[in-house]
LUMMARVEX-505497 format. One record per residue: residue in one letter; x, y, z of N, C-alpha, C in turn. Coordinates in steps of 0.1 Angstrom, whole numbers, plus 5000, padded with zeros to 4 digits. Example, Ala and Ser with C-alpha at 12.3 -4.5 7.8 and 13.67 -1.06 7.14 Angstrom:
<pts>
{"A", {5132, 4943, 5078}, {5123, 4955, 5078}, {5132, 4967, 5078}}
{"S", {5128, 4978, 5071}, {5137, 4989, 5071}, {5129, 5000, 5079}}
</pts>
This chain:
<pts>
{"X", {5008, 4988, 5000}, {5000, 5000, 5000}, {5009, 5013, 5000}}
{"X", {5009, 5025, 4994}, {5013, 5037, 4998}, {5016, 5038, 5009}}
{"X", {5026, 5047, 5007}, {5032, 5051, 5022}, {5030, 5068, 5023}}
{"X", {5019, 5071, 5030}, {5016, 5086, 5037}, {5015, 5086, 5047}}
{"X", {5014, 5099, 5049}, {5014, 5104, 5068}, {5001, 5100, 5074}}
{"X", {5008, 5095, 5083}, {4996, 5085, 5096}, {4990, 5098, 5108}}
{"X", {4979, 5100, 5108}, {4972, 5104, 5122}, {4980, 5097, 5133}}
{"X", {4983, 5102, 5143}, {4987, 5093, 5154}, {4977, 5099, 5164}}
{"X", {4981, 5095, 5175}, {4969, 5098, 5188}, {4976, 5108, 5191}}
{"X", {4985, 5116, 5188}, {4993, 5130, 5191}, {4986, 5137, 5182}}
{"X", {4982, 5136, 5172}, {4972, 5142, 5165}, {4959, 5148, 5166}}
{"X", {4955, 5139, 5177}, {4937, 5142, 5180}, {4937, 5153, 5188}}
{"X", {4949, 5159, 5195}, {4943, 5174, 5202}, {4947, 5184, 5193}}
{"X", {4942, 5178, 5182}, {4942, 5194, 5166}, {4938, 5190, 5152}}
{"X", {4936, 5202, 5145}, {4933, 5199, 5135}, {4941, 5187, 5126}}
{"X", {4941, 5183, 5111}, {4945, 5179, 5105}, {4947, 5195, 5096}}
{"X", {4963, 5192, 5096}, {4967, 5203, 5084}, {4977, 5197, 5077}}
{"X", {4980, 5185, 5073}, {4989, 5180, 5060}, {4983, 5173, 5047}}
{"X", {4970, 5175, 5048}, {4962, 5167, 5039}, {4956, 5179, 5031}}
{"X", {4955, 5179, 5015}, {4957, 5183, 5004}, {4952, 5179, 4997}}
{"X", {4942, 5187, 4990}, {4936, 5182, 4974}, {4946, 5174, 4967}}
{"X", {4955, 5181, 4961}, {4966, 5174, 4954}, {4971, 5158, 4963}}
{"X", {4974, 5160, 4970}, {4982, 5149, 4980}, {4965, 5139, 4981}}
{"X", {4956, 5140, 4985}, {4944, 5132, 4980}, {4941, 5127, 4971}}
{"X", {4946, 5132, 4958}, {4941, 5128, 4948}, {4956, 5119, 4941}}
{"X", {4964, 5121, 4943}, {4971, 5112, 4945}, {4971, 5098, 4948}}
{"X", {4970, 5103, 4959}, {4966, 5087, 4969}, {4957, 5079, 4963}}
{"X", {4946, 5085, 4953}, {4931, 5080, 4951}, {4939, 5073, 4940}}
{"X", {4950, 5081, 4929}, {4951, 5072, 4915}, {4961, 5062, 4918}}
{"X", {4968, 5064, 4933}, {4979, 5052, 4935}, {4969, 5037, 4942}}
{"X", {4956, 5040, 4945}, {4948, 5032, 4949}, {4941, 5025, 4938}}
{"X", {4935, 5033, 4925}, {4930, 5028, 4919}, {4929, 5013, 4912}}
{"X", {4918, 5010, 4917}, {4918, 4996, 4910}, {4923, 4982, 4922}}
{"X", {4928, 4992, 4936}, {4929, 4977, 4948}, {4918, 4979, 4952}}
{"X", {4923, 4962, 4960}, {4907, 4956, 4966}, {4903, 4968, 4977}}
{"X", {4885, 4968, 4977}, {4879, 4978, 4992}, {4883, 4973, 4999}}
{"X", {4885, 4966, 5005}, {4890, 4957, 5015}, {4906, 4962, 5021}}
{"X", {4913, 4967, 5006}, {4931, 4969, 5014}, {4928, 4984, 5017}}
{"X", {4919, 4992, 5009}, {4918, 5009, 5009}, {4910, 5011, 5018}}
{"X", {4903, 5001, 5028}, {4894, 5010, 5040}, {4906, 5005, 5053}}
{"X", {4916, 4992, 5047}, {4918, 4989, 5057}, {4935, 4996, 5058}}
{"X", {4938, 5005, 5049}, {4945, 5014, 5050}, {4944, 5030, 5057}}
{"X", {4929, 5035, 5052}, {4923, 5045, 5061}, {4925, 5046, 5073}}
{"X", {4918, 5031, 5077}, {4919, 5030, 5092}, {4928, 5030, 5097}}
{"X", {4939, 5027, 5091}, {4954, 5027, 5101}, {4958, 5042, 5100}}
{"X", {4956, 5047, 5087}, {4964, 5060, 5086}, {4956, 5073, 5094}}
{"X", {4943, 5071, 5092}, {4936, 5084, 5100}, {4935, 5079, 5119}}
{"X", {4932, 5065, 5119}, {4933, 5061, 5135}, {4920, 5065, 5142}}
{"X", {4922, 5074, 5151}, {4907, 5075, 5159}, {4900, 5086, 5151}}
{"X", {4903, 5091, 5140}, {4898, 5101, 5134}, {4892, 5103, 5121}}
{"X", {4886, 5089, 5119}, {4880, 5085, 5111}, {4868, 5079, 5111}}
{"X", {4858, 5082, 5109}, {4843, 5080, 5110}, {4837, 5077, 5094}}
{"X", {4827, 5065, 5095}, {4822, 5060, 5085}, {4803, 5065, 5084}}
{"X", {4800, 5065, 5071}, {4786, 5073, 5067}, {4781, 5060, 5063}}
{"X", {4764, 5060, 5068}, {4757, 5048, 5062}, {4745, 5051, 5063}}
{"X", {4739, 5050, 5048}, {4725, 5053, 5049}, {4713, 5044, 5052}}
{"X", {4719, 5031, 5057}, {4711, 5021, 5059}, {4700, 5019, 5050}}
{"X", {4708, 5018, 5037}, {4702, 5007, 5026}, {4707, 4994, 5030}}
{"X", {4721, 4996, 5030}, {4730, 4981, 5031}, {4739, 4982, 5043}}
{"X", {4743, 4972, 5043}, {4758, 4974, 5052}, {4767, 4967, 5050}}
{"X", {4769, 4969, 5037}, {4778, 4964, 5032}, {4796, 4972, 5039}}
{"X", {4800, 4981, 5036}, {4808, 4988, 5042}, {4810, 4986, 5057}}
{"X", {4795, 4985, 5063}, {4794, 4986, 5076}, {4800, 4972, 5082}}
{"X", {4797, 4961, 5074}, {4806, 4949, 5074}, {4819, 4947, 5073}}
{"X", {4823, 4955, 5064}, {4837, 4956, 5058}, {4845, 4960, 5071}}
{"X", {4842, 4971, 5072}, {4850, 4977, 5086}, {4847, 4977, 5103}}
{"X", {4840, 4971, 5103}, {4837, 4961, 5111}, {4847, 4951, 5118}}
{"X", {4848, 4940, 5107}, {4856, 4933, 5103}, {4872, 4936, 5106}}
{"X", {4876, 4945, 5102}, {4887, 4956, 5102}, {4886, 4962, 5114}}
{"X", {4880, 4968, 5120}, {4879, 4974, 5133}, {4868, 4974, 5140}}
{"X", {4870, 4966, 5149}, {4853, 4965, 5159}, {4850, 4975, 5166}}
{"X", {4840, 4980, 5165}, {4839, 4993, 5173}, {4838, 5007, 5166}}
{"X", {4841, 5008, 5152}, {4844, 5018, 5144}, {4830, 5023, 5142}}
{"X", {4835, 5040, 5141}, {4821, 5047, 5150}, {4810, 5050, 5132}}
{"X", {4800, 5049, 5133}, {4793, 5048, 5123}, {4777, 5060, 5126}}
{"X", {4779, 5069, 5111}, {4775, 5081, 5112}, {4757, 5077, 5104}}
{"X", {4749, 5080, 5112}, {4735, 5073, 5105}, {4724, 5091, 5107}}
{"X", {4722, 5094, 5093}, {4719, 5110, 5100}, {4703, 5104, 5096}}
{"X", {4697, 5110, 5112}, {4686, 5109, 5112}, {4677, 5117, 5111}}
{"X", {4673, 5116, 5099}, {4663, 5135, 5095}, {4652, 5132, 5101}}
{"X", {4644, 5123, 5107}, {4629, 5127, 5111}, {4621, 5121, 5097}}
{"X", {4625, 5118, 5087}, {4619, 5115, 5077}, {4620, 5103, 5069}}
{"X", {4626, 5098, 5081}, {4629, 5083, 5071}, {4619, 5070, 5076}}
{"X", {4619, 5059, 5065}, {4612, 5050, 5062}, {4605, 5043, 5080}}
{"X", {4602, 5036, 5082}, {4605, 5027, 5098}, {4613, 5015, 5095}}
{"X", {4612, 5013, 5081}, {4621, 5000, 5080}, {4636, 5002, 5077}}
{"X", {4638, 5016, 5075}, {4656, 5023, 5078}, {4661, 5024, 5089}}
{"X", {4648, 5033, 5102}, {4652, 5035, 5112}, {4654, 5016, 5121}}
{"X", {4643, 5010, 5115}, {4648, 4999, 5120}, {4660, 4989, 5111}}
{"X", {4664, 4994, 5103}, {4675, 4989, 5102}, {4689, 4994, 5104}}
{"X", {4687, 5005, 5116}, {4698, 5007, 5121}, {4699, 5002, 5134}}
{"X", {4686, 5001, 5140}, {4689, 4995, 5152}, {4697, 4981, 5151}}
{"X", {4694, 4976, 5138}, {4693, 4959, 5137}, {4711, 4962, 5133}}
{"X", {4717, 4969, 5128}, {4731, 4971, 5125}, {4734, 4973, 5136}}
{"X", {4734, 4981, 5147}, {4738, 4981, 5155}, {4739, 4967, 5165}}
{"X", {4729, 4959, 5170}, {4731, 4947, 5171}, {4737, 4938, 5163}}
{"X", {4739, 4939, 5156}, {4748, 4926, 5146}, {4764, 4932, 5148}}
{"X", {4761, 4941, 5140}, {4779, 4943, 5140}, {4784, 4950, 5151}}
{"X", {4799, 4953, 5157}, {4806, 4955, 5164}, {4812, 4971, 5163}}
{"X", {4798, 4979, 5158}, {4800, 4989, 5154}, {4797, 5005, 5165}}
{"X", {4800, 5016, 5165}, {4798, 5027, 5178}, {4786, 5033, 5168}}
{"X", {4777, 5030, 5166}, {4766, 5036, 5159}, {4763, 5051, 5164}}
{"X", {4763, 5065, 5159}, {4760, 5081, 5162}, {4752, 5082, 5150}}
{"X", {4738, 5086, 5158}, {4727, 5089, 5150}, {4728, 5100, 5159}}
{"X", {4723, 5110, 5146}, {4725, 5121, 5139}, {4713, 5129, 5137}}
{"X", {4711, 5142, 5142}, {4698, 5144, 5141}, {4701, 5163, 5139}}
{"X", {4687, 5165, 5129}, {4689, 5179, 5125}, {4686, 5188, 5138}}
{"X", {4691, 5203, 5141}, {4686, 5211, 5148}, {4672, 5217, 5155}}
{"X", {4663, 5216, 5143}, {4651, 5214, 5142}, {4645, 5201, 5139}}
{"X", {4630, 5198, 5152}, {4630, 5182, 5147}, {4617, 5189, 5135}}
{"X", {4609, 5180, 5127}, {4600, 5181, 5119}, {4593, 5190, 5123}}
{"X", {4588, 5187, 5131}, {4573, 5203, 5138}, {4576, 5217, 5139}}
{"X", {4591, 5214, 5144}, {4598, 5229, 5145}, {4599, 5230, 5132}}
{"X", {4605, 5225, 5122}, {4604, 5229, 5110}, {4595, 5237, 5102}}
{"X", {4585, 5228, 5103}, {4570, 5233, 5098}, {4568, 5241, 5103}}
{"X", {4570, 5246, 5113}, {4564, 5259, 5121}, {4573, 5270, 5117}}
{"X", {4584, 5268, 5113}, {4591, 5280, 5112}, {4593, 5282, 5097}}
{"X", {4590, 5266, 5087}, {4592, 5271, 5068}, {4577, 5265, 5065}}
{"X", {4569, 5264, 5072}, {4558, 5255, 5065}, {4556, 5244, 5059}}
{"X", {4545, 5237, 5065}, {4546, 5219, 5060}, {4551, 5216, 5045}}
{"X", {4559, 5204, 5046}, {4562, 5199, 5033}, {4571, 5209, 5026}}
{"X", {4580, 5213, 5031}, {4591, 5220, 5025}, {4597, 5211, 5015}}
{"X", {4597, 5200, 5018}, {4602, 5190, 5010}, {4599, 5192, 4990}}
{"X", {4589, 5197, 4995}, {4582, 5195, 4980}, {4585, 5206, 4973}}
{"X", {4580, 5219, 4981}, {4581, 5236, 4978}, {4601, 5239, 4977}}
{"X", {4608, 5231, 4987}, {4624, 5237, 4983}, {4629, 5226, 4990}}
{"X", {4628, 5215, 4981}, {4639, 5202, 4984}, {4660, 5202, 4989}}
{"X", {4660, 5212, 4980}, {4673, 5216, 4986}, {4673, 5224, 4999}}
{"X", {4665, 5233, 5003}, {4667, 5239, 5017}, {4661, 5225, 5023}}
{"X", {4654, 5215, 5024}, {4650, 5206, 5035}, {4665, 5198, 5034}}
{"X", {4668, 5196, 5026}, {4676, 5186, 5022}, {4691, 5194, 5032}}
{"X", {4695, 5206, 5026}, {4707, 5215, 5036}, {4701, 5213, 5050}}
{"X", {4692, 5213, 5056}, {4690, 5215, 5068}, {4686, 5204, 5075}}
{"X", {4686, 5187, 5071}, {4684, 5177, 5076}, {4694, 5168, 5073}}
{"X", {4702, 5172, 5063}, {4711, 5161, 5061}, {4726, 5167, 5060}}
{"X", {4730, 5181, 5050}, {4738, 5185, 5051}, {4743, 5194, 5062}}
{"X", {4741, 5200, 5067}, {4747, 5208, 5077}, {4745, 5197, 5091}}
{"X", {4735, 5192, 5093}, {4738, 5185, 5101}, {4752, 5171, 5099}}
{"X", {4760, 5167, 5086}, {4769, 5158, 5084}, {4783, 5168, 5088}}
{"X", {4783, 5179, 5081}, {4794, 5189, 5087}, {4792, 5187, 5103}}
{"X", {4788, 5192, 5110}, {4788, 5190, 5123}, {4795, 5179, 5130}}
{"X", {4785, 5165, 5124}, {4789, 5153, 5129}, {4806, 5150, 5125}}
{"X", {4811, 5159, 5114}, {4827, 5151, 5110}, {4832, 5158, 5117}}
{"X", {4829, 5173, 5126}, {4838, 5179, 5129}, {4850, 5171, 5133}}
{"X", {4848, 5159, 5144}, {4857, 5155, 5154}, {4869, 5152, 5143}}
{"X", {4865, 5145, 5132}, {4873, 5138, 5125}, {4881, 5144, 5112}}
{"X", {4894, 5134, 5109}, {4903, 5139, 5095}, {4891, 5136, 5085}}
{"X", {4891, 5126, 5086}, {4884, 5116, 5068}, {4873, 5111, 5074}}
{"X", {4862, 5111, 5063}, {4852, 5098, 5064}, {4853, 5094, 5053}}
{"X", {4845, 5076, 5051}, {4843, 5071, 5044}, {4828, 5068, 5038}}
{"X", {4831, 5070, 5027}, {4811, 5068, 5022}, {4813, 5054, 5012}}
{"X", {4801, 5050, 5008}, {4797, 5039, 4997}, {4792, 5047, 4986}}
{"X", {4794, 5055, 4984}, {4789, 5060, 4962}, {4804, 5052, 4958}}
{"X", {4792, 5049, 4948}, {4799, 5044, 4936}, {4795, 5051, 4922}}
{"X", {4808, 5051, 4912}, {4808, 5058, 4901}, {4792, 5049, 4895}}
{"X", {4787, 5043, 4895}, {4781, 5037, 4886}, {4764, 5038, 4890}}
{"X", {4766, 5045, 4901}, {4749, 5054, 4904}, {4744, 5062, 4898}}
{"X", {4751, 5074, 4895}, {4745, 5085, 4886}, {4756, 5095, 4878}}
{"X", {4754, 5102, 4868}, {4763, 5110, 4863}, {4769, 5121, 4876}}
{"X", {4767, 5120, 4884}, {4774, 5132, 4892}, {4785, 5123, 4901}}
{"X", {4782, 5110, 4902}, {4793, 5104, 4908}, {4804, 5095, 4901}}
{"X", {4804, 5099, 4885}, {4812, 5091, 4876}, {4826, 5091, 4881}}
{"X", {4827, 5105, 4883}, {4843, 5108, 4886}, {4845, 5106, 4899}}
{"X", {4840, 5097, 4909}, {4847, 5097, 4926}, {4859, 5091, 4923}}
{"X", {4866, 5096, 4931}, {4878, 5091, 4932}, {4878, 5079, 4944}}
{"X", {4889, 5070, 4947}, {4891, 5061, 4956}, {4892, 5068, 4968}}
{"X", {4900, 5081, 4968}, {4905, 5088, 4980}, {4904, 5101, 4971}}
{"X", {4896, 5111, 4982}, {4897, 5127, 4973}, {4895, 5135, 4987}}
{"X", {4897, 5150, 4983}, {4896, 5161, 4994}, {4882, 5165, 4991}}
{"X", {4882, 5163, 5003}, {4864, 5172, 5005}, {4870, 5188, 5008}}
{"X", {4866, 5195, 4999}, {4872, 5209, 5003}, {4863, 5217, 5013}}
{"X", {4848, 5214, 5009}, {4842, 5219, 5014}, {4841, 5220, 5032}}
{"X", {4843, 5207, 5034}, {4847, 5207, 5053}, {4859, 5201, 5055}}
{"X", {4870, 5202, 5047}, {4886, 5203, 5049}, {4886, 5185, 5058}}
{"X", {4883, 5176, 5049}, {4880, 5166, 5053}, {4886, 5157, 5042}}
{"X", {4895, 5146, 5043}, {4894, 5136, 5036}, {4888, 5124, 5035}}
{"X", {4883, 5118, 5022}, {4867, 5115, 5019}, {4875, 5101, 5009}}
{"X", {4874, 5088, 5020}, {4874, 5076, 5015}, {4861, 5072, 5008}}
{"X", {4864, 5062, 4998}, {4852, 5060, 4988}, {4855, 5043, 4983}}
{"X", {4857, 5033, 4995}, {4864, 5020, 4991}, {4859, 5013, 4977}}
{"X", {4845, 5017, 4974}, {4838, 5009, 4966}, {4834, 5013, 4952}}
{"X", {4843, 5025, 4952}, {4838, 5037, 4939}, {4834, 5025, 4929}}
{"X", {4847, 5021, 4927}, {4848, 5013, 4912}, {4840, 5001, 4913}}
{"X", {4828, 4998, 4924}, {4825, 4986, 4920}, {4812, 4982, 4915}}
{"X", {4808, 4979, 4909}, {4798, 4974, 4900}, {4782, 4969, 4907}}
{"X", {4771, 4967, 4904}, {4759, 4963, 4912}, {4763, 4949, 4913}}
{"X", {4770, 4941, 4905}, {4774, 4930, 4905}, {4783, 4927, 4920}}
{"X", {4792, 4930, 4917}, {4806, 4934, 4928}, {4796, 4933, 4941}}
{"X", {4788, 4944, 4940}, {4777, 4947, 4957}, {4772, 4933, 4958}}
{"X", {4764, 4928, 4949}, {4758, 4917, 4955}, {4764, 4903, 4953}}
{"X", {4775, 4905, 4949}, {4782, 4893, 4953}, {4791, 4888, 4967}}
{"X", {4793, 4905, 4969}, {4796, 4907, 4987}, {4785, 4903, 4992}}
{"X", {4771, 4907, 4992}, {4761, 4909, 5001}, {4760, 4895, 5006}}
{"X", {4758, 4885, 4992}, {4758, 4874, 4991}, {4770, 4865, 5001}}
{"X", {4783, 4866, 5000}, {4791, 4862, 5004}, {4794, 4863, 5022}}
{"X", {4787, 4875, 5024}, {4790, 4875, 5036}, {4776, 4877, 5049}}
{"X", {4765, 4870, 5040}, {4754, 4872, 5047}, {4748, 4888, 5052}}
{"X", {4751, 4900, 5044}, {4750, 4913, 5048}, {4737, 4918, 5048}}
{"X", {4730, 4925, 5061}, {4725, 4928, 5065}, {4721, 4936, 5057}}
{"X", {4708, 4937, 5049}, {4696, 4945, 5040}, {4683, 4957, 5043}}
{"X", {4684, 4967, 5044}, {4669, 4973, 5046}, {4662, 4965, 5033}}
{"X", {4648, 4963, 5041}, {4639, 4950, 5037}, {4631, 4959, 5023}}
{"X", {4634, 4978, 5023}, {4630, 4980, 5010}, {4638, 4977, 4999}}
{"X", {4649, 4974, 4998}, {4654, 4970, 4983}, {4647, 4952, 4982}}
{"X", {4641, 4949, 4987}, {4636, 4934, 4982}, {4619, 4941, 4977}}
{"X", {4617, 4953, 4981}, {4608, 4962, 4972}, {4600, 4967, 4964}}
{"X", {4621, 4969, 4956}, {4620, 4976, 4942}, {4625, 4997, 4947}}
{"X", {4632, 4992, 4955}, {4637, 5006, 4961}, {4650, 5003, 4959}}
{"X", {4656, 5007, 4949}, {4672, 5010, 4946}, {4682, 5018, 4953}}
{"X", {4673, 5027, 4962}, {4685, 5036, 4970}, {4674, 5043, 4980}}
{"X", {4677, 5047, 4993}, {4667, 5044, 5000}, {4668, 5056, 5007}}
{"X", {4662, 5067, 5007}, {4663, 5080, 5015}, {4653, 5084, 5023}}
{"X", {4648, 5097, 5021}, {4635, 5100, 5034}, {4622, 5097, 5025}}
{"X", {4609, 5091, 5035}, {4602, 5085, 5027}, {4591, 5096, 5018}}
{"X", {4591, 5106, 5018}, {4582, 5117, 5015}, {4593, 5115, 5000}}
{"X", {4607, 5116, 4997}, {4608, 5124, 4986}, {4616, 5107, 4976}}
{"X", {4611, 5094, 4986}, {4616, 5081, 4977}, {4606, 5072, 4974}}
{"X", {4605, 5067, 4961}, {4600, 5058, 4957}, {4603, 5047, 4950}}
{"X", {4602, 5038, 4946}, {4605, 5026, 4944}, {4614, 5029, 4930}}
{"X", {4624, 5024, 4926}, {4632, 5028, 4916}, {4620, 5024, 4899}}
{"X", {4627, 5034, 4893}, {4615, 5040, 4879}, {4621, 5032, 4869}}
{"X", {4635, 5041, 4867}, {4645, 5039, 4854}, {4659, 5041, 4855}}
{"X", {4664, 5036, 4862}, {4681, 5036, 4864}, {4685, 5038, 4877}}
{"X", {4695, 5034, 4880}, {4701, 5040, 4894}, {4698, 5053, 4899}}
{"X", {4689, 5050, 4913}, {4682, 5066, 4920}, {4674, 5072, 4913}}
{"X", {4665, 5064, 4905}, {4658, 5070, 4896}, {4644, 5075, 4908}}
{"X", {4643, 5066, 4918}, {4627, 5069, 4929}, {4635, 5083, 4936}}
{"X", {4642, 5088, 4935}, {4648, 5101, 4951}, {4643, 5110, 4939}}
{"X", {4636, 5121, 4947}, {4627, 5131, 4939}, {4624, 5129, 4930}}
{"X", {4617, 5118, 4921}, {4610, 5112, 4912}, {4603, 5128, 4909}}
{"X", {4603, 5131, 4893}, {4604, 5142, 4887}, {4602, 5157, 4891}}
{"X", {4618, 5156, 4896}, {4618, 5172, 4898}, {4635, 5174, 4893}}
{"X", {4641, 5167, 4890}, {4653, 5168, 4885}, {4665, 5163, 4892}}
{"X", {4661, 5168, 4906}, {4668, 5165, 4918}, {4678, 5153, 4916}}
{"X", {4692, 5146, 4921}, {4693, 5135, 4917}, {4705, 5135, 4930}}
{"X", {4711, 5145, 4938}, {4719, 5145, 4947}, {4713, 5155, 4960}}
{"X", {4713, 5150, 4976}, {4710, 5155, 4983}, {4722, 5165, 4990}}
{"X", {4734, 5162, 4980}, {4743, 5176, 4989}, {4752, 5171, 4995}}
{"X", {4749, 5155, 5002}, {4762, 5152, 5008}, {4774, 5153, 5003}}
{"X", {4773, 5145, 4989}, {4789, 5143, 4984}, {4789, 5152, 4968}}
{"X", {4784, 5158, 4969}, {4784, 5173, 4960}, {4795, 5188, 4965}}
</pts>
């Protein structure tokens, strides 16, 4: 594996300041094409306690992976108030299986305060301000602690994630942003899922291809994330934008 600068626990009383767009995206094309398996389990050594993993509890697939790799690794589940009962209960059910520090995540305003202060169903009237104010600002928050997270997009979801890299700079919260499974295929996923018994939200048996808050998801239409704002254009909630 590459040899870069490791987080040490002398590290955790400060920021991270040696990590670089350039020096990221490096790392991403010296990575390209190894197994997820060597690139999360490289993360983990090099960022140490300062690395935190994102799961939107479709799958857990990831959530397995590192797991595996490190028992106890703290796992970010942002809980907008708007999700399915078969999401929220499939985080409970993650949390009892795997060996994971589960931090659910919750916006500033719960739902009611919402409505009360932008009016019901904002969702519908300005998807992007519900969407900024239940999932993105509250994920800034949640990384503060940490150098890097790791997410599950893969290039092969939508045109906006063609280009992830394996390893890239999140500029926007001065964060580096593991991505173990960019390059892998729907095939690739379910031959993991398969292989290692991985724990499912019960809507992809469905016809729900990607699983978000239940007001703005529907059962997939025409291609990958085709159900997340089913005709309004919408196609990314902000996280990894």
């Amino acid at each position: 594996m590459p040899d870069h600068p490791r987080t040490t626990d002398d590290d955790l009383v400060g920021p991270m300041t040696w990590w670089d767009k350039e020096l990221a995206e490096q790392v991403g094309r010296d990575f390209d094409g190894a197994p997820a398996e060597g690139v999360l389990e490289w993360a983990l050594d090099r960022f140490a306690r300062r690395i935190v993993l994102t799961c939107s509890m479709a799958d857990a697939v990831l959530v397995d992976m590192a797991s595996r790799l490190r028992p106890g690794v703290p796992v970010v589940f942002l809980d907008t108030g708007y999700h399915f009962a078969e999401t929220v209960g499939t985080a409970a059910a993650m949390e009892t299986r795997y060996p994971i520090t589960l931090l659910r995540v919750t916006p500033r305003l719960s739902v009611p305060e919402q409505d009360a202060r932008y009016g019901p169903r904002l969702h519908e009237r300005d998807p992007d301000r519900c969407c900024a104010m239940r999932k993105v600002t509250p994920l800034i928050e949640a990384l503060a602690p940490y150098d890097a997270w790791v997410s599950g997009i893969r290039r092969g979801e939508t045109a906006a994630r063609s280009g992830a890299g394996v390893v890239e700079y999140d500029e926007r919260r001065g964060k580096v942003k593991i991505n173990p499974i960019a390059s892998w295929s729907d095939a690739d996923v379910e031959s993991y899922i398969a292989e290692h018994n991985v724990l499912l939200n019960p809507l992809l048996a469905e016809g729900y291809d990607s699983v978000g808050c239940a007001p703005c998801t529907l059962p997939a239409l025409a291609g990958a994330r085709s159900g997340r704002w089913a005709g309004t254009g919408k196609t990314e909630c902000g996280l990894h934008g």
